[in-house]
mmCIF file of the N, C-alpha and C atoms, coordinates in Angstrom:
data_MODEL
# 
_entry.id   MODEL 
# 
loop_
_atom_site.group_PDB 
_atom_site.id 
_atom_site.type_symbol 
_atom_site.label_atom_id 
_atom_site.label_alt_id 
_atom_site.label_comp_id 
_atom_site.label_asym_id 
_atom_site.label_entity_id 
_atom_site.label_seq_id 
_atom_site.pdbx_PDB_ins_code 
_atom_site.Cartn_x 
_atom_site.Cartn_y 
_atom_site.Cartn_z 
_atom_site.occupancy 
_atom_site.B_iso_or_equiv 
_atom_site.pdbx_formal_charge 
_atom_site.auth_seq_id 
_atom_site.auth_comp_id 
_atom_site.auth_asym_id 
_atom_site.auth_atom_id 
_atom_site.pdbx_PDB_model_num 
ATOM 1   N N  . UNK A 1 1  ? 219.352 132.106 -24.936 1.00 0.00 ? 1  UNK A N  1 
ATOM 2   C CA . UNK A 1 1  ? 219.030 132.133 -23.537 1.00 0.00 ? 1  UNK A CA 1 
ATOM 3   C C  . UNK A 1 1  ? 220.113 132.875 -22.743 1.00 0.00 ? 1  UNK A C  1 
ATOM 4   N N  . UNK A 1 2  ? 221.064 132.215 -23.418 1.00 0.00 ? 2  UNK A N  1 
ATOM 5   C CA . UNK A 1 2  ? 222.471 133.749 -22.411 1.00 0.00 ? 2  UNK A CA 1 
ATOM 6   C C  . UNK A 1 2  ? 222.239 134.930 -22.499 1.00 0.00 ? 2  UNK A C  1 
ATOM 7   N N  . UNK A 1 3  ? 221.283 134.943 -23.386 1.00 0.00 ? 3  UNK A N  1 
ATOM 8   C CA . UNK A 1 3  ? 221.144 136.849 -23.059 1.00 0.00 ? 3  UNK A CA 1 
ATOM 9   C C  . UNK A 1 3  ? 220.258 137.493 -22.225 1.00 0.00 ? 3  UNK A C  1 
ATOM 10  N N  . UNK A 1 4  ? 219.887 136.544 -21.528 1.00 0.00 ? 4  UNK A N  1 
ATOM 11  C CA . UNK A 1 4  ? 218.677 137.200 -20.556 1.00 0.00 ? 4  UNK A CA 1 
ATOM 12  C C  . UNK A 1 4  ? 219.386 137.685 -19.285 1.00 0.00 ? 4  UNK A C  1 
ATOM 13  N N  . UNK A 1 5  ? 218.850 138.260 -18.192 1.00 0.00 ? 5  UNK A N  1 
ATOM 14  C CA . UNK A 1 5  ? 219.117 139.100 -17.591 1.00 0.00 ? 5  UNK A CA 1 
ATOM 15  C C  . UNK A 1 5  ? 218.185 137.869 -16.202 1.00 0.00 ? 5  UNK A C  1 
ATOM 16  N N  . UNK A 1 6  ? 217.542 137.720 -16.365 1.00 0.00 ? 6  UNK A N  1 
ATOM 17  C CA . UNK A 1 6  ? 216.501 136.913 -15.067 1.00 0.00 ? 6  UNK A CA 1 
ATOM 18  C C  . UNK A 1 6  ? 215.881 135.821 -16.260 1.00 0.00 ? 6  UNK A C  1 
ATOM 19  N N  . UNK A 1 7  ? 215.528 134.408 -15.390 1.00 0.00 ? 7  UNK A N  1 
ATOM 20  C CA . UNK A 1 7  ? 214.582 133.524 -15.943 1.00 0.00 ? 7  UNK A CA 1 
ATOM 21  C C  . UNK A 1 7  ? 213.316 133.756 -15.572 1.00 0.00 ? 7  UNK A C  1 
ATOM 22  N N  . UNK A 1 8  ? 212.542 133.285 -16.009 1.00 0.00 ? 8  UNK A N  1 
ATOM 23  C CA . UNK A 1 8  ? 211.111 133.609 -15.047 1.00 0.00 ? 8  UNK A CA 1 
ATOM 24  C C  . UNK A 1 8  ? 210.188 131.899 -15.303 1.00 0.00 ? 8  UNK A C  1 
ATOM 25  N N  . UNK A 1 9  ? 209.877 132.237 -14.582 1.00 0.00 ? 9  UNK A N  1 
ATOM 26  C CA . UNK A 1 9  ? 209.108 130.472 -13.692 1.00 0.00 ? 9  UNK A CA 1 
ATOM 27  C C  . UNK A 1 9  ? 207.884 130.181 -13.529 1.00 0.00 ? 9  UNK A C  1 
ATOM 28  N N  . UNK A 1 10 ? 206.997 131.269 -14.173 1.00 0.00 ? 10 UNK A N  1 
ATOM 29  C CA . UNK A 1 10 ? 205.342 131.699 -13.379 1.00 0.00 ? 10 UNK A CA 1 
ATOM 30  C C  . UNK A 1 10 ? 204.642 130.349 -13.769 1.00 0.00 ? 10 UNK A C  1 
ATOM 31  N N  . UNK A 1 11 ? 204.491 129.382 -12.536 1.00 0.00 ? 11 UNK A N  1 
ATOM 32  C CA . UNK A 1 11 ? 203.538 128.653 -12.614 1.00 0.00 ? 11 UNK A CA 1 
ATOM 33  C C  . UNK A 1 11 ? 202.403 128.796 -11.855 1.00 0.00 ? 11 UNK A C  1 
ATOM 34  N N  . UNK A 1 12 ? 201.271 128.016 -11.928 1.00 0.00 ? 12 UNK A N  1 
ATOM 35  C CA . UNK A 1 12 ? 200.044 127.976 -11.276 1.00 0.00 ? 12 UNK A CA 1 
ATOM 36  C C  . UNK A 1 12 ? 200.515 126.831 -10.315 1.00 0.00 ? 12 UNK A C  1 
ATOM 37  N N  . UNK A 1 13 ? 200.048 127.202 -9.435  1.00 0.00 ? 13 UNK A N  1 
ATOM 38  C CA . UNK A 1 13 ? 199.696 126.377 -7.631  1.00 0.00 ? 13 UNK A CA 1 
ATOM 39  C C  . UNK A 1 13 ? 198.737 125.423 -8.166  1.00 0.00 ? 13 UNK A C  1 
ATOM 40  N N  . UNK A 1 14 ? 199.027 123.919 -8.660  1.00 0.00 ? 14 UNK A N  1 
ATOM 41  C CA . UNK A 1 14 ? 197.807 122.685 -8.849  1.00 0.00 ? 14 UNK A CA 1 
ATOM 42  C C  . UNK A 1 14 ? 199.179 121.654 -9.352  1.00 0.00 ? 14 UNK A C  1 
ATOM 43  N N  . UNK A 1 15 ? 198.256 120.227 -8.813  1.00 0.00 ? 15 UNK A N  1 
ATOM 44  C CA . UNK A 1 15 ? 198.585 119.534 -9.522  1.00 0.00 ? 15 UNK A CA 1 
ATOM 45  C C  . UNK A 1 15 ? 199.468 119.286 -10.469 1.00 0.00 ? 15 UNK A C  1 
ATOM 46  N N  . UNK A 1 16 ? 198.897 119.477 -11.718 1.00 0.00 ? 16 UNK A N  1 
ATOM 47  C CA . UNK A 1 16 ? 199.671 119.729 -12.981 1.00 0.00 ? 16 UNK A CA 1 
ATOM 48  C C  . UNK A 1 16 ? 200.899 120.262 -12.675 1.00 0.00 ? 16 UNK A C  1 
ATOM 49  N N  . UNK A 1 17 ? 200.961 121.441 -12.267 1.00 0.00 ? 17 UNK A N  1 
ATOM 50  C CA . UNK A 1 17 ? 202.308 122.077 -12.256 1.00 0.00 ? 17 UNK A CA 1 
ATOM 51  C C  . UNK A 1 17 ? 203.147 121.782 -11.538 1.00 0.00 ? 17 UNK A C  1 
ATOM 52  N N  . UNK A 1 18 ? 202.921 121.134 -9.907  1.00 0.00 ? 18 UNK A N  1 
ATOM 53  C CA . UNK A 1 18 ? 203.413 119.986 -9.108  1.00 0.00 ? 18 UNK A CA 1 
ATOM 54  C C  . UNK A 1 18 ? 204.103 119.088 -9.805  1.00 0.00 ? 18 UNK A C  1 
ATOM 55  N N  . UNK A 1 19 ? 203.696 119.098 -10.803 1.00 0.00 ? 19 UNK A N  1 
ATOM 56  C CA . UNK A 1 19 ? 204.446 117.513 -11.344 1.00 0.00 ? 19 UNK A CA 1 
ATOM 57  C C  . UNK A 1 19 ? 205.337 117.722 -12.544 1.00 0.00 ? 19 UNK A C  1 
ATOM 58  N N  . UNK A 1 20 ? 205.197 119.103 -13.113 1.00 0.00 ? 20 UNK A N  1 
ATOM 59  C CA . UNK A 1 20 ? 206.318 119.255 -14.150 1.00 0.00 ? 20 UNK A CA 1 
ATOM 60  C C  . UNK A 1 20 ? 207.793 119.507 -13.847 1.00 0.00 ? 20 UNK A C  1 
ATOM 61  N N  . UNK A 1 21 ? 208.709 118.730 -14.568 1.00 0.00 ? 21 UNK A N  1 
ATOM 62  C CA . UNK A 1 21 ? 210.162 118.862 -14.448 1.00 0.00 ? 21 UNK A CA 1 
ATOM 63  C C  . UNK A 1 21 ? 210.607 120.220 -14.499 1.00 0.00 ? 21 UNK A C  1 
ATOM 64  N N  . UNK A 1 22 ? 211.405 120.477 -13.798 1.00 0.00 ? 22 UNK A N  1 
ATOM 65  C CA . UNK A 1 22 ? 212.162 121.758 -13.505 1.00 0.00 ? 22 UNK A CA 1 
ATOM 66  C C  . UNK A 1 22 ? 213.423 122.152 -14.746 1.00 0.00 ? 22 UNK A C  1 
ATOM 67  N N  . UNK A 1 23 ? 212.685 121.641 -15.903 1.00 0.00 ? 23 UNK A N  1 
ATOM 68  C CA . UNK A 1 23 ? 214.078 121.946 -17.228 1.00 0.00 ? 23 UNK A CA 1 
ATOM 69  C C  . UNK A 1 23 ? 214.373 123.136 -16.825 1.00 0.00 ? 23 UNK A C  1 
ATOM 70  N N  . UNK A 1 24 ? 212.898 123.830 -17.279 1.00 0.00 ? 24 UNK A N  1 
ATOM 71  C CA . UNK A 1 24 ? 213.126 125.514 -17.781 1.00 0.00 ? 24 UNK A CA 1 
ATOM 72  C C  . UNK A 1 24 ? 214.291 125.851 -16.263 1.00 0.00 ? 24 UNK A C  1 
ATOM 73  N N  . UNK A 1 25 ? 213.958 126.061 -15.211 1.00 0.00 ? 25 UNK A N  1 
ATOM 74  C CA . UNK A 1 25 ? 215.120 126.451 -14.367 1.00 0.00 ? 25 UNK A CA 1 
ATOM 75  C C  . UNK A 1 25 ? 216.278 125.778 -14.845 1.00 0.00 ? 25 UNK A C  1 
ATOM 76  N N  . UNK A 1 26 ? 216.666 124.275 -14.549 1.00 0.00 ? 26 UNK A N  1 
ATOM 77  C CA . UNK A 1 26 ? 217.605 123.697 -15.083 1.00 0.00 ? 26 UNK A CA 1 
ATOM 78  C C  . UNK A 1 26 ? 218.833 124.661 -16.115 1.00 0.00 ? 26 UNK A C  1 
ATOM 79  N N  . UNK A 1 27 ? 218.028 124.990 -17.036 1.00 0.00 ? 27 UNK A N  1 
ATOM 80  C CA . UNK A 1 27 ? 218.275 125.392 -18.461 1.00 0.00 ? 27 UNK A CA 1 
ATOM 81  C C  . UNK A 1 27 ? 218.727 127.132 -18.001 1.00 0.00 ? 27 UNK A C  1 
ATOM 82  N N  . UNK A 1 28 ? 217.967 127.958 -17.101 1.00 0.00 ? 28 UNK A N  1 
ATOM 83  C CA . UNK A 1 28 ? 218.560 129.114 -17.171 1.00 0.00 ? 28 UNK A CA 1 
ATOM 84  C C  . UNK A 1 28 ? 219.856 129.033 -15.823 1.00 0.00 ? 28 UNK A C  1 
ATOM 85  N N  . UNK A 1 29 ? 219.572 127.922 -15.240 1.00 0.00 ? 29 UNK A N  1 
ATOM 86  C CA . UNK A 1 29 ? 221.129 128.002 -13.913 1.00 0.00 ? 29 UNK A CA 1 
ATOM 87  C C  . UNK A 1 29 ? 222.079 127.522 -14.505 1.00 0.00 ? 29 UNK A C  1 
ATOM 88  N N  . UNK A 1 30 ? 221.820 127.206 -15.784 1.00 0.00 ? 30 UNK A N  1 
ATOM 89  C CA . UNK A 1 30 ? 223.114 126.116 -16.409 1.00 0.00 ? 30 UNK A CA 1 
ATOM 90  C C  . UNK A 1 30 ? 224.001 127.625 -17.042 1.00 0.00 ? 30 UNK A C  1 
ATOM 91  N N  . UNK A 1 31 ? 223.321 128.292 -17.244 1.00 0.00 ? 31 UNK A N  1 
ATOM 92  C CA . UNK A 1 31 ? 223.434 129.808 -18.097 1.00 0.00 ? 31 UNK A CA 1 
ATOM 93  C C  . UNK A 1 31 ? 224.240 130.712 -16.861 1.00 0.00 ? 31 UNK A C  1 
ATOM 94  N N  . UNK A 1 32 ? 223.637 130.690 -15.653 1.00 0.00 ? 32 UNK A N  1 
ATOM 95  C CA . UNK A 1 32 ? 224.339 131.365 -14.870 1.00 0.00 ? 32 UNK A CA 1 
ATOM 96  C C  . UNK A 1 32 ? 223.210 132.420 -14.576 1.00 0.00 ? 32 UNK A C  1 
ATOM 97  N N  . UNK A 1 33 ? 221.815 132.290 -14.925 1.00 0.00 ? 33 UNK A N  1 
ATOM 98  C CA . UNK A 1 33 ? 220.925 133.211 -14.944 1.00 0.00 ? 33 UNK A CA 1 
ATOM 99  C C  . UNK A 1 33 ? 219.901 132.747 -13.726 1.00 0.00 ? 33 UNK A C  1 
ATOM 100 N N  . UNK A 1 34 ? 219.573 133.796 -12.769 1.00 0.00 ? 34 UNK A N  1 
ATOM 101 C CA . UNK A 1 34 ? 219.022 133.522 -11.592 1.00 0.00 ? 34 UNK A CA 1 
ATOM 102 C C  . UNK A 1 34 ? 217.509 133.492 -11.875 1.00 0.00 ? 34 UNK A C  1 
ATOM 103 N N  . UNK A 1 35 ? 216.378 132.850 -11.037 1.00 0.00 ? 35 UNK A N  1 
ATOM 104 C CA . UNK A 1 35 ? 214.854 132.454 -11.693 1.00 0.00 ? 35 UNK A CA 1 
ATOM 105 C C  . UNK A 1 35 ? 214.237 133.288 -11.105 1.00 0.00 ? 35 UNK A C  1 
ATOM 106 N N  . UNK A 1 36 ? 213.426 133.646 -11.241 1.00 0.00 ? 36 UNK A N  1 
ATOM 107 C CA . UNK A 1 36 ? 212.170 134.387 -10.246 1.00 0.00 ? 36 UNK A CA 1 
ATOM 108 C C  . UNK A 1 36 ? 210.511 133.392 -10.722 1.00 0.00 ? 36 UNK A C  1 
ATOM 109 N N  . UNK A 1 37 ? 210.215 133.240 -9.844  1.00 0.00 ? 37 UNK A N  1 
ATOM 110 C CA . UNK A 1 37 ? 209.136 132.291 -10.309 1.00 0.00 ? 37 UNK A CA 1 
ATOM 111 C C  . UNK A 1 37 ? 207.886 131.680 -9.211  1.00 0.00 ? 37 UNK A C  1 
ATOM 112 N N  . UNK A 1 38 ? 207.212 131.061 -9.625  1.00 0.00 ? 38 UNK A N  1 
ATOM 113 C CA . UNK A 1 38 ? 206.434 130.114 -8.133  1.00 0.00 ? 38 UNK A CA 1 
ATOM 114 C C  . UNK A 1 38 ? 207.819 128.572 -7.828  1.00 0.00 ? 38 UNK A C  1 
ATOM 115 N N  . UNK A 1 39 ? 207.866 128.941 -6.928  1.00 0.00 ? 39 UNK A N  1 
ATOM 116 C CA . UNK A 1 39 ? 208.888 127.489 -6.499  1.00 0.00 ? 39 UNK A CA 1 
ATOM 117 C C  . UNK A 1 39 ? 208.080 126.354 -5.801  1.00 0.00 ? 39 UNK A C  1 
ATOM 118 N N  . UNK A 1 40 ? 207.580 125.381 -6.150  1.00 0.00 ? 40 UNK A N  1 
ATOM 119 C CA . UNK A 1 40 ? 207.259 124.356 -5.594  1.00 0.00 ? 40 UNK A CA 1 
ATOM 120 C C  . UNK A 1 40 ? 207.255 122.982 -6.422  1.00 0.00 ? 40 UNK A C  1 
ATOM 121 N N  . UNK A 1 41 ? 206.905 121.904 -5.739  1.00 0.00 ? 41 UNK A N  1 
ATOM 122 C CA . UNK A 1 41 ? 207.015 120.767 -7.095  1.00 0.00 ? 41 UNK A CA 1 
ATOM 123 C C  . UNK A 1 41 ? 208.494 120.379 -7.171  1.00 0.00 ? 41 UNK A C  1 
ATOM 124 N N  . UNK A 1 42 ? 208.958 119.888 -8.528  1.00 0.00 ? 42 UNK A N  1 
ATOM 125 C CA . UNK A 1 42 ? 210.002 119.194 -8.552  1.00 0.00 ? 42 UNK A CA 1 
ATOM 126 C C  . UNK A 1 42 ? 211.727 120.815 -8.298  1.00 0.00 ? 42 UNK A C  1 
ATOM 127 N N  . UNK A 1 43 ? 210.938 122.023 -8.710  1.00 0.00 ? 43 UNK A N  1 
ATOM 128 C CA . UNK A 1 43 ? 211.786 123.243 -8.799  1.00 0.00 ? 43 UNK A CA 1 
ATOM 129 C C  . UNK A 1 43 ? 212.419 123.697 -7.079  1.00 0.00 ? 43 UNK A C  1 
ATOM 130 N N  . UNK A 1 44 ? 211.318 122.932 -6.396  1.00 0.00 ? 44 UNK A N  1 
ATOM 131 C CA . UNK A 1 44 ? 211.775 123.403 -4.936  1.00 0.00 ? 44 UNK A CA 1 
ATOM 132 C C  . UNK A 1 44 ? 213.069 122.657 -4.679  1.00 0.00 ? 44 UNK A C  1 
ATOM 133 N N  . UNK A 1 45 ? 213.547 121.709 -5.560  1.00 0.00 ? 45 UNK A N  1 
ATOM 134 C CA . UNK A 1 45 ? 214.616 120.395 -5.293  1.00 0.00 ? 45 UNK A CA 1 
ATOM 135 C C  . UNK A 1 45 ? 215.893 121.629 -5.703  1.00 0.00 ? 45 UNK A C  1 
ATOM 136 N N  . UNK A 1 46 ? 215.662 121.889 -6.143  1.00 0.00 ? 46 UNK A N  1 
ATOM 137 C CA . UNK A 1 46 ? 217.306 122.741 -7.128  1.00 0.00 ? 46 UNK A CA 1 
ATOM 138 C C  . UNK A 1 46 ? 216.998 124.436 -7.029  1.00 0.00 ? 46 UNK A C  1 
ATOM 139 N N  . UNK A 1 47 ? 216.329 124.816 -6.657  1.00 0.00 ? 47 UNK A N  1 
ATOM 140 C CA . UNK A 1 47 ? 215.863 126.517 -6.428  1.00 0.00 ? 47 UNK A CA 1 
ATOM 141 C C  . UNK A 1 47 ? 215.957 126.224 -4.610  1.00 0.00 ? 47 UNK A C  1 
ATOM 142 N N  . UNK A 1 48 ? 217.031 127.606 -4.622  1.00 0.00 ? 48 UNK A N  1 
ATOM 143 C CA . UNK A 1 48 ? 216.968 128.438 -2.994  1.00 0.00 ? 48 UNK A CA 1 
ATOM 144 C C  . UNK A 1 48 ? 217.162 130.028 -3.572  1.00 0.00 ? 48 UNK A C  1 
ATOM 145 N N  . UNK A 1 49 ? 217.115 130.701 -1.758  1.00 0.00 ? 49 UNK A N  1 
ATOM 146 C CA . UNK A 1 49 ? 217.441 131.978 -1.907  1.00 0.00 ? 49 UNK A CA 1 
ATOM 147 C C  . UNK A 1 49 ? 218.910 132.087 -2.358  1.00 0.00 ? 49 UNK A C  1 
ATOM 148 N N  . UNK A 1 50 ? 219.993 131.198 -2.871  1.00 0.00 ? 50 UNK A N  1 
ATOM 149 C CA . UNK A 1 50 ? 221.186 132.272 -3.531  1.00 0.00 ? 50 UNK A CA 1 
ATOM 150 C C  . UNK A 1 50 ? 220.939 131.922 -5.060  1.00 0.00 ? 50 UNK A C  1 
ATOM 151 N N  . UNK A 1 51 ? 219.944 131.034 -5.837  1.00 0.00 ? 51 UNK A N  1 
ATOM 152 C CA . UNK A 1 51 ? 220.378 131.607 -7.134  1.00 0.00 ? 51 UNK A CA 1 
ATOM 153 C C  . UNK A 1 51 ? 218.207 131.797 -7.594  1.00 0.00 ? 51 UNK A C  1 
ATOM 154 N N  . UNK A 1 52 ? 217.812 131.767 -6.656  1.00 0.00 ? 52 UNK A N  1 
ATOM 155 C CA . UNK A 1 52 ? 216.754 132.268 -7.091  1.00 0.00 ? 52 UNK A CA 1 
ATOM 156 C C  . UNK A 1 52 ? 215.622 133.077 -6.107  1.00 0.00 ? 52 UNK A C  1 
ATOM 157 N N  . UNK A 1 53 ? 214.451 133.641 -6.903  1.00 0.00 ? 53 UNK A N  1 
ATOM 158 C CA . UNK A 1 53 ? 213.797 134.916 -5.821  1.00 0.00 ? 53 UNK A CA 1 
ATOM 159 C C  . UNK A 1 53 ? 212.028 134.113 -6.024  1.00 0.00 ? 53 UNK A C  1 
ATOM 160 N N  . UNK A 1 54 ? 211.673 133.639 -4.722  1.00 0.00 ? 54 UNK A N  1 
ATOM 161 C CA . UNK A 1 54 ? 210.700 133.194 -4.822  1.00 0.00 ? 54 UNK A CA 1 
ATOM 162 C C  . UNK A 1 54 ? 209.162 133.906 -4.793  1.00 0.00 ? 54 UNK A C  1 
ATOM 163 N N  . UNK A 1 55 ? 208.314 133.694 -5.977  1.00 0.00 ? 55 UNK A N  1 
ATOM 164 C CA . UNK A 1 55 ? 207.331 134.154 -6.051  1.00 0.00 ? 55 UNK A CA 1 
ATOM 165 C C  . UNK A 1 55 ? 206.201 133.609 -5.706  1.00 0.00 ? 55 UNK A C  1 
ATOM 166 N N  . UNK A 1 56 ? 205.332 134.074 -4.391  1.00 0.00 ? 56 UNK A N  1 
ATOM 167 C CA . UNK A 1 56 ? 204.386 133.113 -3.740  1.00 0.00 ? 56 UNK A CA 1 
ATOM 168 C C  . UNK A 1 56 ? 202.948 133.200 -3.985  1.00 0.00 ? 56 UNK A C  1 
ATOM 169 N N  . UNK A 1 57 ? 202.653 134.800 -5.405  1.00 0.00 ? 57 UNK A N  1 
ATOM 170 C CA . UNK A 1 57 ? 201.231 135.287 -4.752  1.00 0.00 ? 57 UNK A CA 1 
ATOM 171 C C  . UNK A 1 57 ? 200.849 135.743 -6.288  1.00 0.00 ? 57 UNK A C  1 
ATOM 172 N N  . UNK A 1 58 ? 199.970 136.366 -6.478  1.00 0.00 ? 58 UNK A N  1 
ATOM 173 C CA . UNK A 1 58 ? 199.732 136.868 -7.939  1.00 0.00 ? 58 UNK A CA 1 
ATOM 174 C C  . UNK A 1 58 ? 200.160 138.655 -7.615  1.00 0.00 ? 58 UNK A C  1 
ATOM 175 N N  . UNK A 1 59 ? 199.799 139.034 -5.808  1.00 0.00 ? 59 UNK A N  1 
ATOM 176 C CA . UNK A 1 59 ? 199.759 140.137 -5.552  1.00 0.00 ? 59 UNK A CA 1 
ATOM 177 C C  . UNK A 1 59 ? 202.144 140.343 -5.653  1.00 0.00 ? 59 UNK A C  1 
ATOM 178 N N  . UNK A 1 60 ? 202.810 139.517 -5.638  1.00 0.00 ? 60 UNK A N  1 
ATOM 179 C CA . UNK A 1 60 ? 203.842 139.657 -5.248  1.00 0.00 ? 60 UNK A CA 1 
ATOM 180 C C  . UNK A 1 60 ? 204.386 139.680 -7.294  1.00 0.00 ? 60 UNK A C  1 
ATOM 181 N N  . UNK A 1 61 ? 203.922 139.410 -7.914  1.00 0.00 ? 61 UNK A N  1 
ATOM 182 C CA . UNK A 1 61 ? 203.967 139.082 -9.523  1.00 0.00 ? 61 UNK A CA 1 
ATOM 183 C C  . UNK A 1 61 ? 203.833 140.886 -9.663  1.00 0.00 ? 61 UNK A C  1 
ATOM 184 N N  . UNK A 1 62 ? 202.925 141.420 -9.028  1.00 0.00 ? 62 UNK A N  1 
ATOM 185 C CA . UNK A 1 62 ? 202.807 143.041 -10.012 1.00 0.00 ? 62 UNK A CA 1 
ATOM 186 C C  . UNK A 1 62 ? 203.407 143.936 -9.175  1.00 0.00 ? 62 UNK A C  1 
ATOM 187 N N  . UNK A 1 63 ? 203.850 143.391 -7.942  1.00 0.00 ? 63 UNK A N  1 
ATOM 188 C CA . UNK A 1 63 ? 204.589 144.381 -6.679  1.00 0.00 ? 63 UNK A CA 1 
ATOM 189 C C  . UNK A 1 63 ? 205.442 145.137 -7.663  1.00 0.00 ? 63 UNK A C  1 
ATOM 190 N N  . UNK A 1 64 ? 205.767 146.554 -7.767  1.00 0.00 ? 64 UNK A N  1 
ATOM 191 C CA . UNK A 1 64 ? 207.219 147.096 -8.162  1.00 0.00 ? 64 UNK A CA 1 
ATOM 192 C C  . UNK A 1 64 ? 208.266 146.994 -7.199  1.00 0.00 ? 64 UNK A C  1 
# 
């Protein structure tokens, strides 16, 4: 995992994903590696704008 460059976070907007634990971030900030992802749910607790880049849309996922 230290060798990555960005984490990535892509969840779906429901329920389900509302309610899953925020390891995977956990696991790449422990690394020193910043997330890009959907932030909401338990990830909005420990994800901001200085160690992560929030992804809100499917259209913002293929933006270059």
């Amino acid at each position: 995992m230290q060798s990555l460059d960005i984490g990535l976070l892509p969840l779906n907007d429901d329920e389900y994903s509302r309610g899953k634990s925020p390891i995977k971030a956990i696991q790449y900030l422990a690394c020193g590696i910043p997330v890009v992802g959907n932030i909401f749910g338990g990830a909005s607790e420990i994800l901001n704008a200085e160690n992560s880049i929030a992804v809100n849309s499917d259209q913002e996922w293929k933006a270059p």
